[in-house]
Residue frames as qw, qx, qy, qz and C-alpha x, y, z in Angstrom:
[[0.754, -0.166, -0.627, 0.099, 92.08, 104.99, 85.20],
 [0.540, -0.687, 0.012, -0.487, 91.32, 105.30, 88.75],
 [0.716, -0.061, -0.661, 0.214, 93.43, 103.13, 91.55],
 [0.572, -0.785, 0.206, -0.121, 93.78, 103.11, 95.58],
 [0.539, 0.505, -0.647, 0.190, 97.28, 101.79, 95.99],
 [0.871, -0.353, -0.342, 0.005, 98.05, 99.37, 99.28],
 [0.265, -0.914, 0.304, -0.050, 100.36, 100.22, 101.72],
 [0.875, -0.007, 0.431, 0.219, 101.98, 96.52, 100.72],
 [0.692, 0.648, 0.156, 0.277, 102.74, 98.37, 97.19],
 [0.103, -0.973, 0.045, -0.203, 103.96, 101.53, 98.65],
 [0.537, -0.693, 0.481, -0.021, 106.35, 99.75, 100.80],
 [0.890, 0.051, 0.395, 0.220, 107.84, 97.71, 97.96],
 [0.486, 0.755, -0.126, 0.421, 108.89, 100.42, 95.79],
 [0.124, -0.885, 0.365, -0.262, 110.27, 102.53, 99.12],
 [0.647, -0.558, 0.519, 0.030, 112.27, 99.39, 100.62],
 [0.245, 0.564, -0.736, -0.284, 113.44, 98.00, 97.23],
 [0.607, -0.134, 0.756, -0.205, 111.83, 94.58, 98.15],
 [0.431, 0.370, -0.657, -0.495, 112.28, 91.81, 95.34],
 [0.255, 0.028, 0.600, 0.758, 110.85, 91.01, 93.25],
 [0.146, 0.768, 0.611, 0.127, 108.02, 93.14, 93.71],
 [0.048, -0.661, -0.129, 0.738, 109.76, 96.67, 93.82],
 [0.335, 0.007, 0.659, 0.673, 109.81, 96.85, 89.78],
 [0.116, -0.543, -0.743, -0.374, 106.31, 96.50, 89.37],
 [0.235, -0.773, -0.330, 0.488, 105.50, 98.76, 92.61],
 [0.394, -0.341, 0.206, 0.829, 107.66, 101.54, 90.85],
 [0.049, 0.157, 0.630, 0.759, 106.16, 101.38, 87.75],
 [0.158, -0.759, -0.631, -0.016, 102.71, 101.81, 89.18],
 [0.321, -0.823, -0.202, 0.423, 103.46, 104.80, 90.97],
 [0.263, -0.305, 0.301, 0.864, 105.46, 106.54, 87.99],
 [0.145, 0.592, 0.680, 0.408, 102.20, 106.07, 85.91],
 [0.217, -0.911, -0.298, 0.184, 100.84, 108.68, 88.80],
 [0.411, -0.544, 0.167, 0.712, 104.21, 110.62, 88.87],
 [0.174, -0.052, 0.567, 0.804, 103.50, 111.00, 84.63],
 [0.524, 0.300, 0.060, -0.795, 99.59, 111.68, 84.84],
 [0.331, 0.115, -0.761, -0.546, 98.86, 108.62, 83.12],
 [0.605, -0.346, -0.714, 0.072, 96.82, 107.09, 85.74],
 [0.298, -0.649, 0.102, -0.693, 95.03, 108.74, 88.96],
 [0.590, -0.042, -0.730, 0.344, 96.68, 106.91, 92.47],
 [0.413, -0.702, 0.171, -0.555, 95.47, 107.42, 96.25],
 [0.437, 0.190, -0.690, 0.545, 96.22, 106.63, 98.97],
 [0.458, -0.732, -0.479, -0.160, 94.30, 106.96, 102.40],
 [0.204, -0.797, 0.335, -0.459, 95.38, 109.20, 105.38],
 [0.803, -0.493, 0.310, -0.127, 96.05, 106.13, 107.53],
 [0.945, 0.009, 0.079, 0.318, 98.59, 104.59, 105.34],
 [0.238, 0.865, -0.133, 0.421, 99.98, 107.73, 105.03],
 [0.677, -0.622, 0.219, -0.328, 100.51, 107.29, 108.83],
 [0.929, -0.169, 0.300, 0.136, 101.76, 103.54, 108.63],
 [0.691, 0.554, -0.066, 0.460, 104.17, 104.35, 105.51],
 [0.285, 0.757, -0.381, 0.448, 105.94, 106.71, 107.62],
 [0.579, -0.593, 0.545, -0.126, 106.05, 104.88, 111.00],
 [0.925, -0.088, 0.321, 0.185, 107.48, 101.65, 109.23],
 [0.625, 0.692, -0.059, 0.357, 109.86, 103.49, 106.90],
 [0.049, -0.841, 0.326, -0.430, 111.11, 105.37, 109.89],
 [0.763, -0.466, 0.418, -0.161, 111.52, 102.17, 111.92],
 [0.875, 0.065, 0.412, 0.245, 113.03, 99.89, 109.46],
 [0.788, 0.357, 0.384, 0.323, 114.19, 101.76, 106.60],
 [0.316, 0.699, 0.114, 0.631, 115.35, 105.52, 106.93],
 [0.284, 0.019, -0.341, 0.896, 116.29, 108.14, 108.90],
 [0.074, 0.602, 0.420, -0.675, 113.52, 110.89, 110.08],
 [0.102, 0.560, -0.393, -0.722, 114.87, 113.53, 107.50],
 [0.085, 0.058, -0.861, -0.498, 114.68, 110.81, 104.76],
 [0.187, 0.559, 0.802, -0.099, 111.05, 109.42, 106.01],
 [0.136, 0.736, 0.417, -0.516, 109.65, 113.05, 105.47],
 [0.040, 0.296, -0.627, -0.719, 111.58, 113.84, 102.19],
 [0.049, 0.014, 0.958, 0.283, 109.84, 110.55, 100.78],
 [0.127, 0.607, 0.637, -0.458, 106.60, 111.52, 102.39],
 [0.151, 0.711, 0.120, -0.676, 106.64, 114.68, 100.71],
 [0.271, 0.373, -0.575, -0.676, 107.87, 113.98, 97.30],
 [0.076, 0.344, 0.935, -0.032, 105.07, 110.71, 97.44],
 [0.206, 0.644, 0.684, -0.274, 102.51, 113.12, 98.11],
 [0.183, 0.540, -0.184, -0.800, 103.15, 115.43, 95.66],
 [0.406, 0.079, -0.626, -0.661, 102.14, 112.72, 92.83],
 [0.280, -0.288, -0.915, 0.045, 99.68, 110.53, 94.88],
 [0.325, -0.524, 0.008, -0.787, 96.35, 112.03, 96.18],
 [0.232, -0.180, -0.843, 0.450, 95.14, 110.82, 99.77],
 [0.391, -0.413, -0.396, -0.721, 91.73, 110.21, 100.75],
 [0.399, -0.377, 0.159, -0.821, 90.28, 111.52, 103.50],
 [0.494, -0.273, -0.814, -0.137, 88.84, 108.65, 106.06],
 [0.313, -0.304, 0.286, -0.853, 85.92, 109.67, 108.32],
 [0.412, -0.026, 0.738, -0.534, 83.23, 108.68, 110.64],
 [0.732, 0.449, -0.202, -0.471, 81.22, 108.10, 107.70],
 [0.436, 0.514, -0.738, 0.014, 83.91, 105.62, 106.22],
 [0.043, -0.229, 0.892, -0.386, 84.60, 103.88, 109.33],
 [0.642, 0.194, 0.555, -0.492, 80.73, 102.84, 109.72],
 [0.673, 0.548, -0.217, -0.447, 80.52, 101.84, 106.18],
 [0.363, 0.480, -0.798, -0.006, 83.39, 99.52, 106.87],
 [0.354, -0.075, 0.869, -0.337, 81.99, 97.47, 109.65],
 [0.784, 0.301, 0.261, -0.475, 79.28, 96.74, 107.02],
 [0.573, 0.533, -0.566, -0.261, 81.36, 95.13, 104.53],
 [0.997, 0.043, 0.014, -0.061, 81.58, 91.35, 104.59],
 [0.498, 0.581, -0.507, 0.397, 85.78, 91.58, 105.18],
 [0.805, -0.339, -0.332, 0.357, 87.52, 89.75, 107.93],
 [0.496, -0.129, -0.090, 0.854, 90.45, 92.83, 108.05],
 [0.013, 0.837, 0.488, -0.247, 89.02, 96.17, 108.90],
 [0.052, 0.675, -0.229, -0.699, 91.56, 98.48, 107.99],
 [0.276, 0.139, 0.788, 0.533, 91.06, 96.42, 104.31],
 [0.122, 0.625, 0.767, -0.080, 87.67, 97.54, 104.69],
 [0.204, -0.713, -0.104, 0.663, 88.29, 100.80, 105.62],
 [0.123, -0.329, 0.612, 0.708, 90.58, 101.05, 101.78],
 [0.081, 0.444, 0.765, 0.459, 87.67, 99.60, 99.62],
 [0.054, -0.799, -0.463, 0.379, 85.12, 101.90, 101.52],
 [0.078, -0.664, 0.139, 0.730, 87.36, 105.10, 100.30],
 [0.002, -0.280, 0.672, 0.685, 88.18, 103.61, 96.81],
 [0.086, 0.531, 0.800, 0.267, 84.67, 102.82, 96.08],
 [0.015, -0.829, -0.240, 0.506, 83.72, 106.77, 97.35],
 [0.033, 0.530, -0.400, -0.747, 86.13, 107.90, 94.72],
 [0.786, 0.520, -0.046, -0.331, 84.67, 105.76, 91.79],
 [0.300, -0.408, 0.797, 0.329, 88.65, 103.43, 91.92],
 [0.772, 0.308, -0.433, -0.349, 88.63, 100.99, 89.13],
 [0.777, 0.060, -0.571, 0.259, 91.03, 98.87, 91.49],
 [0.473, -0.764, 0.438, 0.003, 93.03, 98.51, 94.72],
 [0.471, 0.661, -0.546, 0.206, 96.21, 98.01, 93.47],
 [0.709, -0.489, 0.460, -0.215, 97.45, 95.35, 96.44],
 [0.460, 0.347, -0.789, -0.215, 99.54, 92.30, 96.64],
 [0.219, -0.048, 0.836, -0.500, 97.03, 90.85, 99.42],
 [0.391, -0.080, -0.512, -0.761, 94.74, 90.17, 96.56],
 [0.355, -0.450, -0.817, 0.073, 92.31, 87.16, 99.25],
 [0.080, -0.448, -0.331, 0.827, 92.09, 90.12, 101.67],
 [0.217, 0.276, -0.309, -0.884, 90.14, 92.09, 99.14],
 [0.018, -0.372, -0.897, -0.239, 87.70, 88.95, 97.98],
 [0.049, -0.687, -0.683, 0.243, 84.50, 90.70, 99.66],
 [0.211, -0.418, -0.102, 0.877, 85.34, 94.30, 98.35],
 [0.472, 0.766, 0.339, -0.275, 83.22, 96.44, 96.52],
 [0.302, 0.780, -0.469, -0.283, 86.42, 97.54, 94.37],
 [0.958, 0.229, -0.095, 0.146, 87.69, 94.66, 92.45],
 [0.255, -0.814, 0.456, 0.252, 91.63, 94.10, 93.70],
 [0.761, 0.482, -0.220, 0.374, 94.63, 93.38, 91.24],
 [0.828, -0.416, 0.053, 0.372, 97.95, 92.80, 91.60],
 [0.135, -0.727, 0.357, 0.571, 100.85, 95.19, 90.40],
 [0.131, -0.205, 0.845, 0.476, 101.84, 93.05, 87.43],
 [0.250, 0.572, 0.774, 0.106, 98.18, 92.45, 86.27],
 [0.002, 0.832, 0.233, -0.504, 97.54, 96.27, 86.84],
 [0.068, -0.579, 0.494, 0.645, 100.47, 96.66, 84.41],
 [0.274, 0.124, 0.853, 0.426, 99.58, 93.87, 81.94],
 [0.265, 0.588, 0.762, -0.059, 95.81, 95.31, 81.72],
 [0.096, 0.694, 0.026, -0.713, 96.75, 99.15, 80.79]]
């Protein structure tokens, strides 16, 4: 199983936010145990550490987290390609676009997201943590 993960998910496991940090967690240990193959784009890579570092951690800590994240999460690449492909998609939110664009390059089965309307027009079908879990 294939997923892109939101930056919505990401930031529920790392800020503890209830009552979705359970489910976030558990997604992301599936990746951390090989049981399941998670990405992530380069831009949320970006946004995960400027809103962790503003709201929720120290420097030192943002880049720890960074680093031990990316050691079980892969991150995909988003180019000039990409970016034109997104303005063709039928989606109100570009950087949404942007995430289905990548996770339909890799072959995702999902985007893992709790902004599941955002996602209506996407070529990758989106689910919600807790469905993601219920369907393995």
């Amino acid at each position: 199983m294939k997923i892109l993960i939101d930056t919505n998910v990401i930031l529920d496991m790392l800020a503890k936010r209830e009552p979705f940090f359970t489910s976030a967690a558990k997604v992301i240990f599936l990746s951390a145990e090989d049981k399941i193959e998670a990405y992530i784009t380069s831009n949320i890579v970006t946004d995960i550490y400027y809103i962790a570092r503003r709201h929720y951690m120290q420097e030192s800590e943002a880049r720890d987290m960074l680093h031990k994240l990316l050691k079980i999460i892969g991150v995909l690449d988003v180019g000039h390609k990409e970016c034109l492909k997104a303005l063709e998609l039928p989606m109100e939110d570009y950087e949404d676009a942007l995430l289905s664009v990548c996770a339909k390059r890799v072959n995702a089965d999902y985007i893992v997201t709790r902004d599941m309307e955002h996602f209506r027009n996407s070529p990758v079908p989106p689910i919600s943590p807790e469905n993601f879990l219920q369907n393995l």
